[in-house]
ROVEX-130722 format. One record per residue (C-alpha): residue number from 1; chain; x, y, z. Coordinates in Angstrom, 1 decimal. Layout:
REM residues N
   num   cadena       px       py       pz
   NUM        A        X        Y        Z
...
REM end
This chain:
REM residues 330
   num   cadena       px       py       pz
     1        A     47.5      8.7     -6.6
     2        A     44.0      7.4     -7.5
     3        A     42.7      4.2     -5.7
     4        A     40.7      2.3     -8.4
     5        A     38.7     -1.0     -8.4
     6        A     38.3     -3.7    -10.9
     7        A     35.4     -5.6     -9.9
     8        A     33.5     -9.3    -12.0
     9        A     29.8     -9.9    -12.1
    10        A     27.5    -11.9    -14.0
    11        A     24.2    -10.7    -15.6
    12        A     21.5    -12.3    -14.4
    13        A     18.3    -12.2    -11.6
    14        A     18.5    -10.1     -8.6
    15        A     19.1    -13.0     -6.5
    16        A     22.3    -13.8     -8.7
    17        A     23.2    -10.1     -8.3
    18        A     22.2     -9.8     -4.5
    19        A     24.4    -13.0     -3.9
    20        A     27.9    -11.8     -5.8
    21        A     27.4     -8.4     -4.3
    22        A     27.6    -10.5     -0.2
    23        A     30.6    -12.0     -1.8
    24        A     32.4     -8.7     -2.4
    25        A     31.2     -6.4     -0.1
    26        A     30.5     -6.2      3.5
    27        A     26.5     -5.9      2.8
    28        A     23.9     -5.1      5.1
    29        A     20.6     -7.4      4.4
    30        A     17.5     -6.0      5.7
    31        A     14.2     -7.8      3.9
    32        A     14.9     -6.8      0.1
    33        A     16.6     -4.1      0.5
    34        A     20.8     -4.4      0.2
    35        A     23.3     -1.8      2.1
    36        A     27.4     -1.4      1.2
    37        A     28.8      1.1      3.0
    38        A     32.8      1.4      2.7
    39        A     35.9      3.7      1.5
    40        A     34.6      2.6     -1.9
    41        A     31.1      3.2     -2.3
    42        A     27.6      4.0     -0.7
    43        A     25.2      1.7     -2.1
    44        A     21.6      1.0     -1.9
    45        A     19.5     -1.5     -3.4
    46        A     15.4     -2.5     -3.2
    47        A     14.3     -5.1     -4.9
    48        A     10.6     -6.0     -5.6
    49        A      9.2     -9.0     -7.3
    50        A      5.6     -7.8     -8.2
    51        A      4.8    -10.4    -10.7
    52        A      6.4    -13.8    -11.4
    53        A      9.4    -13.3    -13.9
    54        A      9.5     -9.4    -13.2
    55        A     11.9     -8.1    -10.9
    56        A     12.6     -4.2    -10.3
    57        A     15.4     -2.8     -8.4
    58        A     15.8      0.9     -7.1
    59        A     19.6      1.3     -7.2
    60        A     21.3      4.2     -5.8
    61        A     25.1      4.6     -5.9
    62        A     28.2      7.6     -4.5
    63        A     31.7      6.2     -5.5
    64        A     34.3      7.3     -3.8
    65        A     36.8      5.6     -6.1
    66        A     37.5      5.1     -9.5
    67        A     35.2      1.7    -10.5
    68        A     35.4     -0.7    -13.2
    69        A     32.6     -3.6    -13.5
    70        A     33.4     -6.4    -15.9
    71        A     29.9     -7.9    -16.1
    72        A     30.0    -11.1    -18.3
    73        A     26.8    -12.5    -19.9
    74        A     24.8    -15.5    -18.3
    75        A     23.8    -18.6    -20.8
    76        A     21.4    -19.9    -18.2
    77        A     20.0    -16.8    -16.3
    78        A     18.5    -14.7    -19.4
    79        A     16.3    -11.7    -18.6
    80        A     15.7     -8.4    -20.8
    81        A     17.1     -5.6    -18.7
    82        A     15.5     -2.1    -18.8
    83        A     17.1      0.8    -17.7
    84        A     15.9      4.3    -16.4
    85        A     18.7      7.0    -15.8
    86        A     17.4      9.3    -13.2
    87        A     20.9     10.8    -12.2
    88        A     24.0      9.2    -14.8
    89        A     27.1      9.5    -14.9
    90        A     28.8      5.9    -15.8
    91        A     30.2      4.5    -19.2
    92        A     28.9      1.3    -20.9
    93        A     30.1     -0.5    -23.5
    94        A     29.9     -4.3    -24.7
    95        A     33.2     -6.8    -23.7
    96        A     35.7     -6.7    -26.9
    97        A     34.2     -3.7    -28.3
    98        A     31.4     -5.3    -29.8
    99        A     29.1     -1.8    -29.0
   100        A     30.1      1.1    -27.3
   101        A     27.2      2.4    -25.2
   102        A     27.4      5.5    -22.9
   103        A     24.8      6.8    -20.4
   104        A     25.8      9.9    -19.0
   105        A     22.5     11.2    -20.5
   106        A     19.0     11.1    -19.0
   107        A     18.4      8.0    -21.2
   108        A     16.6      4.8    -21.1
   109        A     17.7      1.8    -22.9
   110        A     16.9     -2.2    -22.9
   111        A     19.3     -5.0    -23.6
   112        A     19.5     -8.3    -22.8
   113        A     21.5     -9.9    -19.5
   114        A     23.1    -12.4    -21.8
   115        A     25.3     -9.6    -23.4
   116        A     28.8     -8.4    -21.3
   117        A     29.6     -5.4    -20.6
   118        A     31.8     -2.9    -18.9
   119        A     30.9     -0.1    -16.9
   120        A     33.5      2.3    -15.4
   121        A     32.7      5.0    -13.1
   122        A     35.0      8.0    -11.5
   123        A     35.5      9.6     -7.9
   124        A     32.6     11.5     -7.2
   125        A     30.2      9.9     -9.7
   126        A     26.5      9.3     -8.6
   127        A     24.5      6.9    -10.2
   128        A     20.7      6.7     -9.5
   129        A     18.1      4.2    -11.8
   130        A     15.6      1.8    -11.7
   131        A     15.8     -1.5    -13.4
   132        A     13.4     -4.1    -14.4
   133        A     14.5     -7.4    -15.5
   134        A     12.2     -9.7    -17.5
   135        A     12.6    -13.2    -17.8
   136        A     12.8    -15.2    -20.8
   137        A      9.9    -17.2    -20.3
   138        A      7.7    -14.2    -19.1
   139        A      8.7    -12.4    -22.2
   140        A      8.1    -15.7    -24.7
   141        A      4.9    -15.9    -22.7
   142        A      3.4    -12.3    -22.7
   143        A      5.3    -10.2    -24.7
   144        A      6.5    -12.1    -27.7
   145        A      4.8     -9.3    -30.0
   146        A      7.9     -7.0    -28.9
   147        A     10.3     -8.8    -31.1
   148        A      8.8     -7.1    -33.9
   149        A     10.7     -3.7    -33.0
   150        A     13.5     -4.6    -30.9
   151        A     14.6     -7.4    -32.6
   152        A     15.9    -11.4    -31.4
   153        A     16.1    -10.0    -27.9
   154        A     18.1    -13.4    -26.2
   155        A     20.4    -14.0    -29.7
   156        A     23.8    -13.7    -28.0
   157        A     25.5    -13.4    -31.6
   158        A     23.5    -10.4    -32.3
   159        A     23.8     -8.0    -29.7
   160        A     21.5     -5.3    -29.8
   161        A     20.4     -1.9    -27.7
   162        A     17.7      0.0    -27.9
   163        A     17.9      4.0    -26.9
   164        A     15.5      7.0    -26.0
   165        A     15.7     10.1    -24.5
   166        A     13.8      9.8    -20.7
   167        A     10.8     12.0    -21.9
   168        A      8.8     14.5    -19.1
   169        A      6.4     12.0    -17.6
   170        A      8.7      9.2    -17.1
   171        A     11.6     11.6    -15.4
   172        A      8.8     12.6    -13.2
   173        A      8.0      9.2    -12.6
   174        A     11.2      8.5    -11.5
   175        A     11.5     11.4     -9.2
   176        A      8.6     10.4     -7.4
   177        A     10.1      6.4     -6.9
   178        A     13.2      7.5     -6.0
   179        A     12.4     10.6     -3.6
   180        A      9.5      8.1     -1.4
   181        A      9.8      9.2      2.2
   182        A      6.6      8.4      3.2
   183        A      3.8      5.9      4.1
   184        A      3.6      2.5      4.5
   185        A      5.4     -0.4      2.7
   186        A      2.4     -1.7      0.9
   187        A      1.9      2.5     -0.3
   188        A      5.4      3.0     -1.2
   189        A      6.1     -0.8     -3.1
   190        A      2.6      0.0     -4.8
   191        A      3.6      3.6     -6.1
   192        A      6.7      1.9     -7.0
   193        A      5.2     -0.5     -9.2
   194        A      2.4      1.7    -10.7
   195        A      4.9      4.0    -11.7
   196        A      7.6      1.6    -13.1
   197        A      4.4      0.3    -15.4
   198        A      3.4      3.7    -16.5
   199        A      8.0      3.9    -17.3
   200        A      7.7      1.0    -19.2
   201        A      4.3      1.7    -21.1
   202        A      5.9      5.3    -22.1
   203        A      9.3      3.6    -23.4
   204        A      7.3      0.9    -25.1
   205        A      5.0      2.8    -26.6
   206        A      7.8      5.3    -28.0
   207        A      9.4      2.1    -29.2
   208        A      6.4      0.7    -31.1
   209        A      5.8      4.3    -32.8
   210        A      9.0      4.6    -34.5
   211        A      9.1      5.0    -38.0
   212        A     11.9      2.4    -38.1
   213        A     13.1     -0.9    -40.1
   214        A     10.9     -3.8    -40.2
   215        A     13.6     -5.9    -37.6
   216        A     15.7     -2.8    -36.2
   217        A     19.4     -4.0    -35.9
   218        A     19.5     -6.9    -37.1
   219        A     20.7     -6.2    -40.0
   220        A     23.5     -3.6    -39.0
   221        A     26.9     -4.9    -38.2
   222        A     28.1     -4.9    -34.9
   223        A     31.0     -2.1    -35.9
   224        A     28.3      0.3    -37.6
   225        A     26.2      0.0    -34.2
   226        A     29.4      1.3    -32.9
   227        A     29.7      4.0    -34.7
   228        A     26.3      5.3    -34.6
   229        A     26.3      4.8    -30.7
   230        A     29.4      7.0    -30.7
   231        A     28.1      9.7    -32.9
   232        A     24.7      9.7    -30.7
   233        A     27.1      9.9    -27.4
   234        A     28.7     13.3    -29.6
   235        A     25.6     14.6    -30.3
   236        A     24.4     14.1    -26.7
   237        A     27.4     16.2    -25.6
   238        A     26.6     19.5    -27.5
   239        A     24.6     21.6    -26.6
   240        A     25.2     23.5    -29.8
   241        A     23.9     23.7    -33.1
   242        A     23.8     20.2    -34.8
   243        A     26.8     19.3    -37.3
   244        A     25.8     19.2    -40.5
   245        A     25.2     15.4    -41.8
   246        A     27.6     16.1    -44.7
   247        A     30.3     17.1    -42.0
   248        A     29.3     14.2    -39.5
   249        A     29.6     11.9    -42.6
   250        A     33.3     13.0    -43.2
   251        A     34.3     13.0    -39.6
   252        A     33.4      9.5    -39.4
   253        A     34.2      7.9    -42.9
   254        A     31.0      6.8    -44.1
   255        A     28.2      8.1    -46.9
   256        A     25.5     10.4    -45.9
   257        A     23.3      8.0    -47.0
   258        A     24.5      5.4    -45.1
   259        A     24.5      7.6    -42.3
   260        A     20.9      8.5    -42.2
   261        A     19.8      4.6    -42.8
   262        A     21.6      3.3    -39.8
   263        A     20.8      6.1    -37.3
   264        A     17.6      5.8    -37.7
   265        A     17.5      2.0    -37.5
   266        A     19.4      2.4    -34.5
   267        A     17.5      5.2    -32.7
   268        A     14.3      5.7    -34.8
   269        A     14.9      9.3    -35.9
   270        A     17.3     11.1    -38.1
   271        A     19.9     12.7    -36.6
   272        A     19.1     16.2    -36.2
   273        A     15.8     15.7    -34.8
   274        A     17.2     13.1    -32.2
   275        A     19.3     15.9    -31.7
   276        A     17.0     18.4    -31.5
   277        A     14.6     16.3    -29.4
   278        A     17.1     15.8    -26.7
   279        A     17.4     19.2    -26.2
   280        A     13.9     19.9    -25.9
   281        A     13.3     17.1    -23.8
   282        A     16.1     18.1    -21.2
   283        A     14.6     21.4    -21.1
   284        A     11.3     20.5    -19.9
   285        A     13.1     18.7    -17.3
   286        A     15.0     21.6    -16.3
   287        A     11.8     24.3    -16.1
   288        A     10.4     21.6    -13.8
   289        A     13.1     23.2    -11.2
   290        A     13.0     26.0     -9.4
   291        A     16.8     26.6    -10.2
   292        A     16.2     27.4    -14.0
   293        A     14.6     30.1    -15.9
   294        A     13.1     30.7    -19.2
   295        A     16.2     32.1    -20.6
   296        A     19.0     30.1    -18.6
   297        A     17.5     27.0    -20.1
   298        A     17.7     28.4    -23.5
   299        A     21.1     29.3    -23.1
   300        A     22.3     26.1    -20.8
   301        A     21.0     24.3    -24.8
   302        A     22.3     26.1    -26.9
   303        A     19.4     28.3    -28.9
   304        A     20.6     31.5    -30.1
   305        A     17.5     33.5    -29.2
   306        A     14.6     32.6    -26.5
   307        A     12.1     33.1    -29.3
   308        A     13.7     30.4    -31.2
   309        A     13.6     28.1    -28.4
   310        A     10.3     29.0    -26.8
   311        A      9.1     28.3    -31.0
   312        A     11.1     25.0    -31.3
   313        A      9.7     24.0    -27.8
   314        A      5.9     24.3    -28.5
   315        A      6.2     23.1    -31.8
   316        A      6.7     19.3    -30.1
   317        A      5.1     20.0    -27.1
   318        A      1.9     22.3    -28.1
   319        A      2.5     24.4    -25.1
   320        A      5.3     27.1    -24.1
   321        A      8.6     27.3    -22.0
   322        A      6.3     30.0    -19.6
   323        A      3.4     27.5    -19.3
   324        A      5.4     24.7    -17.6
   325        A      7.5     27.4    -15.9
   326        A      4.7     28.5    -14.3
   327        A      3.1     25.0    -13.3
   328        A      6.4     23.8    -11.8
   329        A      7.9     26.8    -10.3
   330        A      5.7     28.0     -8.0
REM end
């Protein structure tokens, strides 16, 4: 039989997080960095405080049985919470189904800490990302400009996610923080920061660029962000050609129409380029490894014909499958 945990939290700072995780665990403190080692899970955590109101913790997880988090919402410790998958493999979803939201994907996302969630996570699962958490006040203070694309970012009654494939430069971004194993502390905390800025400028940046409604979200209701979340986790698990919008429309109920106006107010594209885009993107990742060739990749995605893929692939990029092949696998 399967041992499983059900474990409460509540959103918040990385002190507040730091503090509930002594209270359940057995934790090793040493400086900012938190250690739980146990039947249940391997678990390592750095924190860094480069800036007043910015926080950014390395989190690195191996459970070793099945895991549910019930993380409620905090009123009084409010921070926007950005999230970079480097290796994913948990569930997410807002408390009484408000919004269903998955990362088993090489995504990155931002929400607020006064939303709830749920997270579950099975046997075996690794987990690997790096947070930041900005306060309310930093954001009001600096970053105010921001709620014209992602919305009323602290309204508890309207929750909201935003969603983007990791691109190239911020997965290698994240390779590099999470792979440090030398140098100093002041050389590693530096490369830390530096490249969680040049994460957050990419995501931003994408963000801004959308072609997207005026106030994305906020006018969607909560069940239709549901819906589109779980026809982006479908789409993120095929590796196929995409459905048809005329079929995706009648295997979830709604008009084509309507199903082209909320994806891309949700996630800033239409469906089969998000689609399309996700495959691309987690190819480049791949040819960055020595394990993948050309063709593998292709195949691993879905494309019918390398030609078609190496086409698709330059199209976005403006250089070929062989070209980064050739810079990364050496």
């Amino acid at each position: 039989m399967t041992m499983s945990e059900r474990i409460e939290f509540i959103q918040g700072s990385s002190t507040t997080l730091f503090r509930q995780l002594e209270e359940i665990y057995n934790v090793k403190t040493v400086d900012n960095q938190i250690v739980v080692e146990n039947s249940s899970l391997n678990l390592t955590f750095n924190v860094l405080q480069p800036f007043d109101g910015i926080e950014i913790i390395i989190h690195k997880i191996k459970f070793f049985v099945d895991t549910e988090y019930i993380v409620k919402g905090s009123e009084i410790d409010n921070y926007i919470y950005f999230k970079f998958n480097y290796k994913a493999s948990d569930t997410i979803q807002l408390l009484d189904d408000v919004y269903d939201y998955q990362s088993n994907d090489n995504g990155m996302s931002i929400y607020s800490t006064g939303i709830p969630l749920i997270i579950n996570y099975k046997v075996g699962d690794v987990a690997e990302w790096v947070s930041v958490r900005i306060s309310k006040d930093y954001y009001h203070n600096k970053l105010s400009f921001l709620a014209n694309y992602i919305g009323e970012v602290f309204n508890k009654e309207n929750p909201w996610a935003v969603f983007d494939i990791v691109p190239l430069k911020v997965y290698l971004s994240l390779k590099e923080i999470m792979n440090q194993e030398h140098g100093s502390r002041i050389l590693k905390n530096g490369i830390i920061v530096s490249k969680v800025i040049e994460c957050l400028a990419y995501f931003l940046d994408r963000v801004i660029d959308r072609e997207r409604l005026e106030k994305p979200n906020q006018t969607i209701h909560p069940d239709d962000l549901i819906l589109m979340s779980t026809i982006k986790n479908e789409l993120l698990s095929l590796n196929v050609k995409t459905p048809s919008l005329t079929d995706l429309s009648k295997q979830y109920g709604i008009s084509v129409s309507k199903l082209k106006r909320d994806f891309n107010s949700v996630f800033g594209t239409s469906v089969h380029k998000f689609h399309l885009d996700y495959k691309l993107e987690t190819s480049r990742i791949l040819l960055t490894s020595q394990s993948y060739s050309i063709t593998e990749v292709s195949r691993k995605l879905g494309f019918s014909r390398v030609s078609k893929f190496s086409l698709a692939f330059k199209n976005k990029f403006g250089y070929s499958p062989k070209d980064i092949a050739q810079k990364f696998q050496k």
